[in-house]
N, C-alpha and C positions, 0 to 999 in steps of 0.2 A: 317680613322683610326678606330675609333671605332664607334660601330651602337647605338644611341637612340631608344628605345622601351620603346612606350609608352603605358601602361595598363590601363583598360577601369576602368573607375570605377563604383562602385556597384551600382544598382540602389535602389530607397528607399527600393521598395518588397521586393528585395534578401535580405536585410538588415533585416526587420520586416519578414519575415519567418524563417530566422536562430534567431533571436532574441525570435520568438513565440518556437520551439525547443530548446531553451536552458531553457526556462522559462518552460516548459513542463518536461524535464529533472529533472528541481529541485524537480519541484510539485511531480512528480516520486520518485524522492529520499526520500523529506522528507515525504512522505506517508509512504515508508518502516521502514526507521526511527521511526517513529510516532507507526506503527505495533510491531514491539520489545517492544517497552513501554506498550502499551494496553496490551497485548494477556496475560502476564501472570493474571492480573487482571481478563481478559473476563475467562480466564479458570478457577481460583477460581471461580469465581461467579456461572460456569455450575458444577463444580464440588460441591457446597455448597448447588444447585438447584436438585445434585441429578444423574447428567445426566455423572456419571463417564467412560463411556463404551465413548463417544463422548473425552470426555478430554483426555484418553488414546491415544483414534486415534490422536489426534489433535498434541498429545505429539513425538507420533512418527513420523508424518509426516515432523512435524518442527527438530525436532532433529535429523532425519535422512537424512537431507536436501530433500526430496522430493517436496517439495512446502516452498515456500518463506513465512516468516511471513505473511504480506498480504494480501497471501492468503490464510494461514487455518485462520488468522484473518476473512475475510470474510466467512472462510465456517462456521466458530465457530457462526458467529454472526447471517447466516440465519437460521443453526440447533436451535439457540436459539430463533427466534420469532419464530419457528414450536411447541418448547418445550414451551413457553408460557414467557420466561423470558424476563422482560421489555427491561430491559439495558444488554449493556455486554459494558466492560471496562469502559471507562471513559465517555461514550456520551451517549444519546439515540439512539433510531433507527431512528426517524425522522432525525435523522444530516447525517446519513448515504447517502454515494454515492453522 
């Protein structure tokens, strides 16, 4: 009448690979998260430091969706040890990456 099929089950790897990808995922996400919060900070800071022409670019980049927080966060933050500024948003540069 009717057919039993039986499906393999997963082995532990596949299990802890898709589990290390989803845990990757988050890290992903709340970095960007995390980017929205900083960047307006880091941008005062370069703009208080001086470095207005940088804060500009950074402004349009992000609000014209060309680059994701994140990343003019990063670019904000190596323009800023080039320019000499300790910190930008909330961390030092040593916590960086």
């Amino acid at each position: 009448m009717g057919t039993l099929v039986t499906f393999r089950t997963r082995d532990d790897q596949a299990v802890a690979k898709t589990e290390a990808i989803l845990s990757r995922i988050g890290e992903l996400y709340q970095q960007k998260v995390k980017a929205k919060e900083e960047l307006p900070a880091a941008l005062a800071q370069l703009a208080q430091a001086g470095e207005s022409a940088v804060v500009l670019r950074a402004v349009v980049l992000w609000g014209t969706g060309q680059m994701e927080p994140h990343e003019v966060l990063a670019l904000v933050e190596e323009y800023a040890a080039v320019a000499g500024v300790k910190t930008v948003g909330n961390r030092p540069f040593s916590d960086l990456r």
